[in-house]
N, C-alpha and C positions, 0 to 999 in steps of 0.2 A: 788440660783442665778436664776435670769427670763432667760425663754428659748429665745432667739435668731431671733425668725422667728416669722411671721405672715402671716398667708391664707387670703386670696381675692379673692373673688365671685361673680361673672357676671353673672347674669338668665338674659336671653332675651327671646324673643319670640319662637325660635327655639332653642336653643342652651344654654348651661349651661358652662362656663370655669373658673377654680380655679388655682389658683399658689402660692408657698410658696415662700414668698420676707422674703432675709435677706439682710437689710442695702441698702433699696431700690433697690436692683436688683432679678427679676425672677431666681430662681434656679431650681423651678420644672414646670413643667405645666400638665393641664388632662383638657380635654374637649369632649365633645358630645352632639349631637344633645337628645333632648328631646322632649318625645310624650306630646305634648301641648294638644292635643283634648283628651288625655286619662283621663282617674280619678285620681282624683287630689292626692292620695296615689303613686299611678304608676310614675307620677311626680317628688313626692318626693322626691319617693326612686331612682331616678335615677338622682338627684341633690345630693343627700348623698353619693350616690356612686361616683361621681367622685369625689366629696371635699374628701372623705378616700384617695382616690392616694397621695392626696399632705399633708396631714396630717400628723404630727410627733412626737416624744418628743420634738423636738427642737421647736413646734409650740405655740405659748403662748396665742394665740386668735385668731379671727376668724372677717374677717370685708364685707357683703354682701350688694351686690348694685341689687334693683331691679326695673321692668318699672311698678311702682306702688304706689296706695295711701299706706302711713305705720304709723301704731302707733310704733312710735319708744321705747315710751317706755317697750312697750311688746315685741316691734318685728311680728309684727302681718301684714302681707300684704294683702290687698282688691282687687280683681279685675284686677291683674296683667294681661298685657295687650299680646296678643295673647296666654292664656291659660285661656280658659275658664272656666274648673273645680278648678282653683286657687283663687274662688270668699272671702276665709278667712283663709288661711293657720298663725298658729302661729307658723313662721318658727324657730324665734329664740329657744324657746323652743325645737324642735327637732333637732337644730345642736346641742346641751347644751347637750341634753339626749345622741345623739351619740357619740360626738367629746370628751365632759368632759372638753371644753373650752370657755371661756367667748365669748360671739357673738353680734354684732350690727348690726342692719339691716337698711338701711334708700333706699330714693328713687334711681336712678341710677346719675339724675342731682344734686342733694345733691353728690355724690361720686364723679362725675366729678370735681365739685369745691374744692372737700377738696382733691382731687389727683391734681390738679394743684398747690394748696396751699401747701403740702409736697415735690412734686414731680418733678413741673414745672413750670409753669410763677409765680407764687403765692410765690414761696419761698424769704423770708423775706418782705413779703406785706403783710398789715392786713386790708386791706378792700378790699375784692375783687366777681367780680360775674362772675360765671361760667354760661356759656349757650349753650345751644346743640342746633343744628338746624340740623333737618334731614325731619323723617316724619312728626311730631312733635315741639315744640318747649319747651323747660326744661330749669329750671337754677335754681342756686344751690348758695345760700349766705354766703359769711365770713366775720362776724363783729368780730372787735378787736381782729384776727388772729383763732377764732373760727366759725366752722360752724353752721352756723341758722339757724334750721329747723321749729321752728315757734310750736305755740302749739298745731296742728295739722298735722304738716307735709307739712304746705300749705306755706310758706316762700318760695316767690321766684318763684309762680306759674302766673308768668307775662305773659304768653301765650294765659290763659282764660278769662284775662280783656278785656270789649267789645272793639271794632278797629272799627271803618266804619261800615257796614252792619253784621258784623261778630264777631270774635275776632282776638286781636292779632297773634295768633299759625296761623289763616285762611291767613294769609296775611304775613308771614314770615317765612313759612316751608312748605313743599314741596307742600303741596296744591296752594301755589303763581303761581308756575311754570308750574302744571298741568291747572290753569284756565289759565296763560297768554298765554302759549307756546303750550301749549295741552301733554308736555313730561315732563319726572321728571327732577328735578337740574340738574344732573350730565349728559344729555345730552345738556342741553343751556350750561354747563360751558364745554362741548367738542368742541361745535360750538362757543365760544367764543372765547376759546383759538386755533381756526382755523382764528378769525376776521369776523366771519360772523358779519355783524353788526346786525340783529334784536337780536342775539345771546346777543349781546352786551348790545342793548338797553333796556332788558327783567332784565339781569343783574345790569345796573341802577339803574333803578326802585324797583327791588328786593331791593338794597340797602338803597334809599329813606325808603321805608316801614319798614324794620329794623328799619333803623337810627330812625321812633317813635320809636320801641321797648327799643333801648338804650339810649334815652332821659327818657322814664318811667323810665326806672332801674336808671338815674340817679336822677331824682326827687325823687324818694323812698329810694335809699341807700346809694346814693354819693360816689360810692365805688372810690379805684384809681385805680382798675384795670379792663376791662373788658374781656375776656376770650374767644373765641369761638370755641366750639370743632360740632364735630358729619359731617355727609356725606358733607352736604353744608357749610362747613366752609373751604373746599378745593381751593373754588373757592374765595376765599377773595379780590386777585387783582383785579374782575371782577365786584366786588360790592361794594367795598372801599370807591369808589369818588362818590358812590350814596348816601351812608353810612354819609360821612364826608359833603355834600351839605345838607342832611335832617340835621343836627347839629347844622347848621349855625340856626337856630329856635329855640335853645336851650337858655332858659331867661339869662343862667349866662358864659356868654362865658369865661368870664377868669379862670372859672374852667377849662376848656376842658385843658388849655394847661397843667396841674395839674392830668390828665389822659391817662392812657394808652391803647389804645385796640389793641389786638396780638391777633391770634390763635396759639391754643395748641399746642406744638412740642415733648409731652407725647408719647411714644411707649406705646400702652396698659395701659393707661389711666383707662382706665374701671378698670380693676381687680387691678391694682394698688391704686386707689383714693378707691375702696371698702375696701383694704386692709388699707390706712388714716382713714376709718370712725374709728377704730379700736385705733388709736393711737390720735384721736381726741377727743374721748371719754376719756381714760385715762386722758391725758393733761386737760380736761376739770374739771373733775374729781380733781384733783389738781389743 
């Protein structure tokens, strides 16, 4: 009989947290902070040490999301982003050798989208684009109810396509708000939702500039749902009617009414959608 549970794994920049989900709910959790600037051993072992907490017989696989380029099919990560000495770690291979459990690794926006797709807006939708906006901008593709990582890992990297002067990511995550406003997101969305109007107008505009973003994604994927998770997706009311005016530019308007765009309502999202890469793989599999 297959065991019951599956581990899901969040490396970020500072911090490592794992949890053992049965039947979509957290039962265990372990987390700690990680020496980033150490050598990339010392890292390791201190990403292994906390997946062992949650670790079990009941545990049947292993599903890890990291901020990084990955050959999926090794499991192999490049250049994970605020660990320096993480410039080629083949992580999968070493959860394998410890755990003695099947592992997938893919990027963190890739697990965003296939944890909304088991977890959250995504369930019973088969076209859908997960998108993170924070420091960053990520997203994460689901054709015909599986995730598309592209033969590269590069599926869904709409952030780096040039925009203006820049690219897309320069003009739709936090960098927006440090040129326009001189502070990050989450103070214009505190001054917005006080009514400060520049607060407001900064928010607009932020919207507009998306709204390209999700006109690409819709020219490129067509999906019917769009998704948005990460720090600046909080403020969604504040940028909405920038968002849906940049749209109005959109060639096929009677799609639009044919799409959905929400943000996330995922508790722990992250470790959770890591924990889908896991069962996406399977189902894929079959």
């Amino acid at each position: 009989m297959a065991a019951a549970a599956i581990v899901g794994v969040d490396i970020g920049g500072t911090g490592v947290r794992a949890a053992k989900i049965r039947e979509g709910a957290i039962v265990k959790r372990a987390a700690r902070r990680i020496p980033g600037h150490d050598a990339a051993d010392v890292v390791l072992a201190e990403v292994l040490a906390t997946v062992a907490e949650v670790v079990d017989d009941e545990t049947s696989g292993i599903g890890c999301g990291v901020p990084s380029v990955v050959d999926v099919e090794r499991g192999i990560v490049y250049d994970v982003q605020h660990i320096p000495a993480w410039r080629e770690v083949h992580l999968k291979e070493a959860f394998e050798a410890r755990f003695h459990r099947e592992t997938f690794i893919n990027n963190d926006a890739n697990s965003f989208a296939v944890g909304e797709l088991y977890f959250g807006r995504g369930r019973g939708v088969r076209h859908l684009v997960g998108v993170t906006l924070g420091t960053g901008l990520g997203a994460g593709v689901i054709i015909d109810g599986r995730l598309y990582s592209g033969h590269n890992c590069g599926a869904g990297e709409i952030g780096a396509i040039p925009y203006r002067d820049a690219t897309i990511e320069q003009y739709c995550a936090s960098h927006f708000f440090r040129r326009e406003a001189g502070v990050g997101g989450d103070v214009v969305a505190e001054h917005a939702a006080n009514g400060d109007p520049e607060a407001l107008r900064v928010m607009h505009a932020y919207g507009r500039e998306l709204g390209h973003a999700v006109m690409t994604i819709l020219y490129a994927f067509d999906p019917e749902l769009i998704v948005f998770g990460g720090s600046i997706a909080g403020a969604f009311r504040f940028f909405e009617a920038g968002l849906r005016e940049r749209l109005r530019e959109f060639a096929y308007q009677h799609a639009l009414a044919r799409l959905t765009i929400a943000c996330s309502e995922v508790a722990d999202v992250a470790i959770l959608g890591a924990a889908a890469l896991y069962i996406d793989a399977l189902a894929a599999r079959h």
